[in-house]
C-alpha positions in Angstrom: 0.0 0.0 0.0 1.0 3.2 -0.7 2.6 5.8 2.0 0.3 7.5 4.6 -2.8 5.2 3.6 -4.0 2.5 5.6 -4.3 -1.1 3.9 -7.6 -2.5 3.1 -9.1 -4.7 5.8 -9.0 -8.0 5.2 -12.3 -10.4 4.5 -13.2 -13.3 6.5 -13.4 -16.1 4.1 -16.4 -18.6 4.9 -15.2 -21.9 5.6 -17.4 -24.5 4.0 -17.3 -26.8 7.1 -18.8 -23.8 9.1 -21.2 -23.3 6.8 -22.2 -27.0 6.3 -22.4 -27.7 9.9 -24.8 -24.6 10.5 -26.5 -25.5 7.8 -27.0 -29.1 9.5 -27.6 -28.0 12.6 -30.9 -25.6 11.4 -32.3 -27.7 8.9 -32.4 -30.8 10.6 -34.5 -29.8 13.5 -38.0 -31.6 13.8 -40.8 -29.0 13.9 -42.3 -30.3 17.4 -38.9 -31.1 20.0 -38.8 -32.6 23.2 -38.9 -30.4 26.1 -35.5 -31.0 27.1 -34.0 -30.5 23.7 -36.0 -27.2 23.1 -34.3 -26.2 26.6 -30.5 -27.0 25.4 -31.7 -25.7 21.9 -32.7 -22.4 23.4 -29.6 -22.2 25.3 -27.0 -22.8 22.3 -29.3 -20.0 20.7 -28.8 -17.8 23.3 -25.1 -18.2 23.4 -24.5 -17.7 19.8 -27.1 -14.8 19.0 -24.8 -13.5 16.2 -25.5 -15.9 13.9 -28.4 -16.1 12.0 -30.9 -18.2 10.0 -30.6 -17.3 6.1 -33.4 -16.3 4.5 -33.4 -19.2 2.2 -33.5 -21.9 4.9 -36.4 -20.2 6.4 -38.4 -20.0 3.2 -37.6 -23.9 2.5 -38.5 -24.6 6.7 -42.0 -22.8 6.1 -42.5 -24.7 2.8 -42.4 -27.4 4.2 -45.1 -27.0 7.3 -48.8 -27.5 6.7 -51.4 -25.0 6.1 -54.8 -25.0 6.1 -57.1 -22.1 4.8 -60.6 -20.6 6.0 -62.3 -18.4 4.6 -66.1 -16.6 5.2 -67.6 -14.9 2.1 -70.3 -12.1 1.3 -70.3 -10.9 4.9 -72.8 -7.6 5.1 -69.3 -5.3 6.5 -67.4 -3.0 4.7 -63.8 -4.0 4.1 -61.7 -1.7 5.5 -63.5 -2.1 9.5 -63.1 -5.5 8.9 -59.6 -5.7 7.8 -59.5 -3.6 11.5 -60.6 -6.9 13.4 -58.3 -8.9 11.5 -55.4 -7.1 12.0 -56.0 -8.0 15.9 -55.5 -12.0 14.9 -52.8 -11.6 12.2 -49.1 -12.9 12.9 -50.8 -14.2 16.7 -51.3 -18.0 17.8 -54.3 -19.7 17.5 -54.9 -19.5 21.4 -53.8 -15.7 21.5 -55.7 -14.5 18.7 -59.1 -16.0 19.9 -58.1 -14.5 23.0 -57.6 -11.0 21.4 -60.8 -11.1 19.6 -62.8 -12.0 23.0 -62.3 -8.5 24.6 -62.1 -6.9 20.8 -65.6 -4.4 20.9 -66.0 -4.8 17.1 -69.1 -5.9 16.0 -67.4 -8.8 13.9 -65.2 -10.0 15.7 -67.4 -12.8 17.3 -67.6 -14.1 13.2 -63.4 -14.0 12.8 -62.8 -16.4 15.5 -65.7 -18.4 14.4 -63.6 -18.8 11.3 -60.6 -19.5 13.2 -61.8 -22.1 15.4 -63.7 -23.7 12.0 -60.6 -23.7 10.2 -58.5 -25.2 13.6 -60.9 -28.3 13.5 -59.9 -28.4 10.3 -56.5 -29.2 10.9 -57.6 -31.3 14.2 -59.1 -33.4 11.6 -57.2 -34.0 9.0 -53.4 -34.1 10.6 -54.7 -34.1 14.5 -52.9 -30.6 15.1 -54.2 -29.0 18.0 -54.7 -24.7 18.3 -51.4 -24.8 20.6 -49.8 -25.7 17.3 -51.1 -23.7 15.1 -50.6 -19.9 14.0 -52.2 -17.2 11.9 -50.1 -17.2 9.1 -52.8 -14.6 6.8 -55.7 -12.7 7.8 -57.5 -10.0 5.8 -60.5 -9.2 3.9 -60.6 -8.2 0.4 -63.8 -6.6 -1.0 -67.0 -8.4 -2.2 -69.4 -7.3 -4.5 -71.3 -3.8 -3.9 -74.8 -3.3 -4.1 -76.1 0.0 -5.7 -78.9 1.6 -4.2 -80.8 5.0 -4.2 -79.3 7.5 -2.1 -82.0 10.8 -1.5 -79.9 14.3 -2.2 -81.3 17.5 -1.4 -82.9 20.0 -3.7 -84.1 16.9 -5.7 -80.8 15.4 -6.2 -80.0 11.7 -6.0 -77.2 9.7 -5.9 -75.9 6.5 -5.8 -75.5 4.7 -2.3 -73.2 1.3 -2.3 -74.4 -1.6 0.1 -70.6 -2.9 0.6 -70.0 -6.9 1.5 -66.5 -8.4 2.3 -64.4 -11.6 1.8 -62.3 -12.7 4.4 -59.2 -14.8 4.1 -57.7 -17.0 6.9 -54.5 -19.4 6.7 -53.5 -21.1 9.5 -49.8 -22.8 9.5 -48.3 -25.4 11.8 -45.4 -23.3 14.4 -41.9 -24.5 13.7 -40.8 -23.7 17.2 -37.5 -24.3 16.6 -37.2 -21.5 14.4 -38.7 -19.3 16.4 -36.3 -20.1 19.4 -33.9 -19.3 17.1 -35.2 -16.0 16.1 -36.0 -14.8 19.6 -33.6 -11.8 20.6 -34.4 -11.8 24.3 -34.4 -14.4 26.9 -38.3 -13.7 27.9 -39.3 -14.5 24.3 -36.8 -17.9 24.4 -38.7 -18.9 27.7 -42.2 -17.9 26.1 -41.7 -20.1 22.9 -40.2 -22.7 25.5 -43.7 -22.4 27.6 -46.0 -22.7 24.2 -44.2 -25.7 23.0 -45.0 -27.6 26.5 -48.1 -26.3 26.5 -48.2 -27.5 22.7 -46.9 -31.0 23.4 -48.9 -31.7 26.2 -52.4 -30.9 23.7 -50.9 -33.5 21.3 -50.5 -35.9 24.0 -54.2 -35.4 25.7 -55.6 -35.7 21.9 -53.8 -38.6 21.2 -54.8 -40.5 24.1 -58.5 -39.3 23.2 -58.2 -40.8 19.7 -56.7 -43.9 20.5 -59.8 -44.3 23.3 -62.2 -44.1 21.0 -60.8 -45.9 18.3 -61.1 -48.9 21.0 -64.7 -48.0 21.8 -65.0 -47.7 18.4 -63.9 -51.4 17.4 -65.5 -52.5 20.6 -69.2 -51.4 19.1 -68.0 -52.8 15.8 -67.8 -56.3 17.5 -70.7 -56.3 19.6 -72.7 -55.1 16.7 -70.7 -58.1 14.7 -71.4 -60.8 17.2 -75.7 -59.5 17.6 -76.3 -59.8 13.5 -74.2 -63.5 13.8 -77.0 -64.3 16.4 -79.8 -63.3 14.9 -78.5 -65.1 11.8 -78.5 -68.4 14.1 -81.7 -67.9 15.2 -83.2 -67.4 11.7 -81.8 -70.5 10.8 -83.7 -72.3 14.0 
């Protein structure tokens, strides 16, 4: 370098070990962890805060979760109050944003968490995901169609007055805990993520047991009904 200027600083070249093994380490995470591996997780997060998930691995993690969309149509509202009541659900859990919309004083709101609970035994059904693992990925409501009518003007004027409906749009998407452990910058956030994943896993648990019960009860009916129509066969044939 010339005299009297200082020389460049030198760039940290990216080891492709490093970057393999942090790759590993983010990617490979199940969505749902045991409690005591979320709480070693959340601890190796908290110790190395300076390095973060790339933006690729997080779009190929969400890609990968399940989703599972609501929606309520022609609702007599107009859209921008109601796009109010969803923004109280939007980017919330399922449990917090029913929670939210039980003290919200807009009229509609009662109708959004219909939606949200309809669309939350949707996912119970189909996968068995309970609220606790579930999040409001999308909520908003889009405009429906208007209906004209006659609005009366003064000095024998009239006009036109619009009867506005709204759409609304819900997704919900299963929580990849992990990466929100990850991307919590405090410790309270860390130890709230840490309390809705036990909360989560004990759900799962209780509705497993539930299913598994009546799945017994279930065959148990099928074989008492089985062994009735087998008698009553027998005593046709006396």
């Amino acid at each position: 370098a010339p005299r009297g200027r200082k020389p460049p600083p030198r760039r940290h070249r990216i080891n492709a070990r490093t970057m393999e093994s942090d790759y590993g380490a983010t990617s490979s995470l199940s969505p749902l962890l045991a409690v005591e591996d979320a709480e070693n997780f959340a601890a190796f997060a908290h110790a190395n805060q300076h390095r973060k998930v790339k933006p690729f691995i997080i779009k190929r993690r969400r890609d990968k979760l399940r989703t599972y969309v609501g929606n309520e149509r022609n609702i007599r509202h107009s859209p921008w109050r109601m796009n109010l009541v969803c923004q109280f659900a939007a980017g919330l859990t399922v449990p917090e944003a029913l929670k939210q919309l039980m003290f919200c004083q807009k009229v509609k709101a009662p109708l959004l968490a219909k939606v949200i609970r309809r669309t939350a035994n949707l996912a119970d059904i189909r996968h068995g995901l309970q609220p606790s693992q579930l999040e409001v990925a999308e909520c908003f409501a889009t405009h429906g169609s208007h209906l004209k009518r006659l609005k009366i003007m003064g000095r024998g004027r009239s006009g036109i007055k619009r009867r506005r409906h709204t759409h609304i749009r819900l997704v919900l998407r299963e929580i990849d805990f992990p990466l929100k452990l990850i991307q919590s910058q405090s410790v309270n956030q860390k130890r709230k993520w840490l309390g809705n994943l036990r909360i989560a896993r004990e759900d799962y648990e209780r509705a497993k047991v539930e299913r598994d019960e009546l799945a017994e009860l279930e065959a148990m009916a099928a074989e008492l009904e089985e062994e009735a129509r087998k008698k009553k066969k027998e005593e046709e044939g006396k």
